[in-house]
N, C-alpha and C positions, 0 to 999 in steps of 0.2 A: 520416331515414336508414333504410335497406333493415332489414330482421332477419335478412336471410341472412348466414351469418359472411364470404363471399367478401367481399362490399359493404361488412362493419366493416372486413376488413384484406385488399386489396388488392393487397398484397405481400407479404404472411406467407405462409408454408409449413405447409397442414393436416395438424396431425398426429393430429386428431381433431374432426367436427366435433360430438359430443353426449355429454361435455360440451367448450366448444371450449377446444382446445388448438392453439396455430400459433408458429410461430419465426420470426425474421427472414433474412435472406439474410447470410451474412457480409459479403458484399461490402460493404453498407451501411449497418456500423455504423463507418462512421467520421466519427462529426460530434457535436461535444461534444452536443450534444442531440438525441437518436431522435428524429424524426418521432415524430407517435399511431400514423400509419397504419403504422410500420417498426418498432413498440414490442410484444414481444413479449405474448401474452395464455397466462393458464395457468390453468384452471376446474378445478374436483374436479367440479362438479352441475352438470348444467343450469344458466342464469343465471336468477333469481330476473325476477319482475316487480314491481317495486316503484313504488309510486303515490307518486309524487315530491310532489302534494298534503297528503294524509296521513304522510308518513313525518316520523320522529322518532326521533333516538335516547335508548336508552333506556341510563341511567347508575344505578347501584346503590351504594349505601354502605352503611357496616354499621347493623346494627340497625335494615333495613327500609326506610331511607331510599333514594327513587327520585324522579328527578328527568327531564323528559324535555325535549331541547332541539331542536327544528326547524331548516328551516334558514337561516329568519330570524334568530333566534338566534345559531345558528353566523356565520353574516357580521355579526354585529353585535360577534361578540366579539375578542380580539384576533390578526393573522394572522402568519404568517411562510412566506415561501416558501424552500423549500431543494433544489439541485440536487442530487441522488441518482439512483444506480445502485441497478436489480434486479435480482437473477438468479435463475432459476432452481434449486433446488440439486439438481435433475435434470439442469442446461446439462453439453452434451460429454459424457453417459452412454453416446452412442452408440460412442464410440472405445475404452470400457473392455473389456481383455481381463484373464481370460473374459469372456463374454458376464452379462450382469446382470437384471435385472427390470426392469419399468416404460415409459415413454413412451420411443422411443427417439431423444430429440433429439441433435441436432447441435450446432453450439455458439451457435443463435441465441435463444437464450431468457436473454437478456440485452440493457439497454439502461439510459440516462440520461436521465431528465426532469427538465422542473423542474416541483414541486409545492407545489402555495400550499393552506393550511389555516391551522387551528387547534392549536395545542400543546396534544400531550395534554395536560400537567399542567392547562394553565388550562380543560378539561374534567374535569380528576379534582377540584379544588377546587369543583367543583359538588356532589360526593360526599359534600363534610364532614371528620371529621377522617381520616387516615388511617389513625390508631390502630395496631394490629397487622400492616398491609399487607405483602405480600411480594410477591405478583405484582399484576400486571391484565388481567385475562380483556378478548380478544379476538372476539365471536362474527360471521360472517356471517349472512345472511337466505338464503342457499342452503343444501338440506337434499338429502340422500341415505345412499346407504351405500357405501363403499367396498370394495374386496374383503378379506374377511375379519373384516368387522363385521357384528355381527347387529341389524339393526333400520336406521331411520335417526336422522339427526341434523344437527344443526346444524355448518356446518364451524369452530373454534373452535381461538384459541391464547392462550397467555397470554406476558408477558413480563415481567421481573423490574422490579420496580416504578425498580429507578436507572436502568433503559433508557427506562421513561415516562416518568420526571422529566427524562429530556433534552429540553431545546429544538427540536431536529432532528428528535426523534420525533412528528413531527404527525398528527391526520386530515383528509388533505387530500378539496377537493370538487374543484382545480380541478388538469388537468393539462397542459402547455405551453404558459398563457396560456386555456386554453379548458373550458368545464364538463367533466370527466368525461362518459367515453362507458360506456356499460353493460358494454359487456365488459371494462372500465378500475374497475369498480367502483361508477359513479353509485348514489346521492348521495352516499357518504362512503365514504373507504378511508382505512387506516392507511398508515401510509410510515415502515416502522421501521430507520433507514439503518444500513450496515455488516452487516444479516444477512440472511441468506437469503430471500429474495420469500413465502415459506410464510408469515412472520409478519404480513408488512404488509396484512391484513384487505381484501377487500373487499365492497361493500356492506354495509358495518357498523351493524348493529341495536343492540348492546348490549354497553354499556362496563362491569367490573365489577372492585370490591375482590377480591381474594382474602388467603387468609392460608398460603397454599400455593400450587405451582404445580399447572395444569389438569392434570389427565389422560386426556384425550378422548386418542380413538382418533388420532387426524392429530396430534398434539402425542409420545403415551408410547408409540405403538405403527408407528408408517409413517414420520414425520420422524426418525427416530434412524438412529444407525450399526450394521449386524450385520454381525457377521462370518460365515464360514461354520460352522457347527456350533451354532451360539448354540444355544442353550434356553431353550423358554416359557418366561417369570416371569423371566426374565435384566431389569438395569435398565441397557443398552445406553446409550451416550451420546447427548446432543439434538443436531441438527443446530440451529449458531445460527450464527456469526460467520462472513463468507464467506473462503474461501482465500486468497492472494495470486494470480493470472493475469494474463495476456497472452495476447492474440490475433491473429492475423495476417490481416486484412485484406484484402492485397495483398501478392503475386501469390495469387491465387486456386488450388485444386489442379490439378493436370496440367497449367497452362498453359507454351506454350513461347515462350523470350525469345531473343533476339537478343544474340548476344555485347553489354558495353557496360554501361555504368550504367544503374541501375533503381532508382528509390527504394523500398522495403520501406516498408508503412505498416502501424499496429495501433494496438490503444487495450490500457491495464493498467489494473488496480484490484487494491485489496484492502481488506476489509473493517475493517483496522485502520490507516488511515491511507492517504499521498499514497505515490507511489514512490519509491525510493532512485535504483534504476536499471534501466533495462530492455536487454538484452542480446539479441546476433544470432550463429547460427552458420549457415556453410555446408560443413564439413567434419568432418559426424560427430561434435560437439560436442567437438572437439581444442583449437578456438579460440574465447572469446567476444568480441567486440569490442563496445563501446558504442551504442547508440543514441542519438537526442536526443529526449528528452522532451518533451514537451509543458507548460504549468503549469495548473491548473486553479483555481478560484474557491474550491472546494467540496472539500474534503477527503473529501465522498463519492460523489463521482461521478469518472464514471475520465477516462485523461489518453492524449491522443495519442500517439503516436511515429513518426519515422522512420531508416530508416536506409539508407544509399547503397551499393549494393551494385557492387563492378565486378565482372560478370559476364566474367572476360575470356578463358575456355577453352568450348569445346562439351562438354555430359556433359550428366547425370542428376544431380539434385540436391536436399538434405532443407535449403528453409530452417527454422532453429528460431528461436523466439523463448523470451528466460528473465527471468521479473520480478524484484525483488526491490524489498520493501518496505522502510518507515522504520525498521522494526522489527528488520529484519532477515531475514524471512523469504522464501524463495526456492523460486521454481514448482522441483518435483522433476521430475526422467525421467519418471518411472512413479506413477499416481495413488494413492493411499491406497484398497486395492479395499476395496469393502463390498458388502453384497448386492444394493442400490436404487442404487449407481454414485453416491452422494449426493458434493458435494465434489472433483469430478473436475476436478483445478488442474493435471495434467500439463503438460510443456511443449508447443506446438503446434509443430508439424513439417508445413512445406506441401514435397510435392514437384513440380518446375519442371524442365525440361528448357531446357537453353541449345542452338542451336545455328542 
């Protein structure tokens, strides 16, 4: 396969290509499983070169103990595959007003695969006892410096050791039936379902006990929430669990319809479970009426919908789409602003012209 980014994603939208950063086309995320090639990518560094011969990861426990397992090893140990969704927790920063910082995606830095690995935990049991654990350091094999870090580093997260003891949370090698592609993370990436794509590691070098959580620069200083005025040294909160959203699919923006039924399509997720119900307006949000949902396999990967719209006057017109999850939680009007547009669940509003 090519090294030029066009040639890994062929249908992604370049929003950068060093380090490469590309989005999917809305239109096409509507299939319980993203294509590779229609699967959003999001790099901090350049992409690492790592010698698939040689590579091994490298597992730390306390008291010195290191233990290093290949990836003979990893396939020999035991697997689980799990459909999950990633997002971006940059996706739809581009719609936030005021205007924000950062990549300015659209809402295609999101998608659903399915990922077959290794359970963390029965990697951390290579480690020993747990002992005092609190987190598990995350690191990548790519290294840089991001804006307003002095030096470089390794890109690194950690995550609260009951999020590793989950089942779900694996390091997968393979992604929709096929090895990992390099810009997909080859040879091993984290897939840490329900929260934000930032954590789920890729090309992962080294797995590690902590007795605190990390606080590398991408974890205590750029993945968190500020508001405007913050102040240095402020302990602003982490960006972890994703929103509840919906997205609309179809009709695509500005397109024009034809008096008449049209079916409305989208997919919803949230990061704390399956939907409750996902909701349509086309009247200025006066009226919600139901849609029907989709069922899905995987409590973390998101879930179809449709809804039958009778278009039956000529005008200008705001479809909306409104999630709401098991929990109860429901996509708001207006996003939760922060300074990095982090978390942006707004409701989506395509406008369509009937006539």
């Amino acid at each position: 396969m090519s090294g030029d980014p066009d040639d890994r994603s062929p249908r992604l939208n370049i929003l950068s290509q060093s380090p490469l950063v590309a989005g999917a086309n809305l239109n096409e995320l509507d299939q319980e499983l993203t294509p590779t090639g229609q699967f959003f990518v999001r790099n901090h560094f350049p992409m690492p070169d790592v010698d698939l011969d040689s590579w091994a990861l490298k597992v730390e426990g306390h008291g010195g103990r290191t233990v290093y397992l290949d990836q003979h090893i990893l396939r020999d140990m035991p697997t689980i595959e799990v459909d999950c969704l990633l997002e971006c927790a940059g996706n739809s920063r581009a719609a936030i007003q005021p205007p924000i910082e950062g990549l300015l995606w659209d809402r295609g830095a999101v998608g659903t695969a399915s990922w077959k690995g290794v359970p963390l935990c029965a990697v951390l049991q290579k480690a020993g006892d747990l002992g005092s654990t609190t987190d598990i350091l995350l690191e990548w094999a790519d290294r840089g410096a991001e804006d307003g870090m002095s030096g470089e580093a390794a890109y690194a997260m950690s995550i609260p050791l009951k999020k590793a003891l989950d089942l779900n949370t694996i390091l997968a090698y393979e992604m929709n039936g096929e090895p990992l592609l390099p810009e997909h993370g080859s040879p091993l990436r984290a897939i840490v379902p329900g929260w934000y794509g930032m954590t789920s590691v890729k090309w992962l070098q080294r797995v590690s006990l902590l007795t605190k959580p990390h606080e590398g620069f991408g974890q205590s200083d750029y993945y968190v929430y500020l508001q405007e005025g913050a102040a240095n040294g402020a302990q602003p909160q982490r960006v972890t669990a994703m929103a509840v959203k919906s997205l609309i699919t179809w009709p695509t923006r500005g397109l024009t319809l034809s008096p008449g039924k049209h079916t409305i399509r989208g997919m919803a997720w949230s990061g704390e479970g399956s939907m409750s119900k996902v909701e349509m307006s086309v009247n200025n949000g006066e009226t919600w009426l139901p849609a029907q949902v989709g069922k899905t396999k995987s409590s973390y990967a998101w879930q179809k919908w449709e809804f039958v719209w009778e278009a039956g006057q000529a005008g200008h017109f705001l479809v909306r789409a409104r999630a709401t999850d098991k929990n109860g939680r429901i996509q708001p009007i207006r996003a939760y602003w922060n300074f990095r547009g982090f978390a942006n669940n707004a409701i989506h509003a395509v406008p369509v012209t009937v006539k």
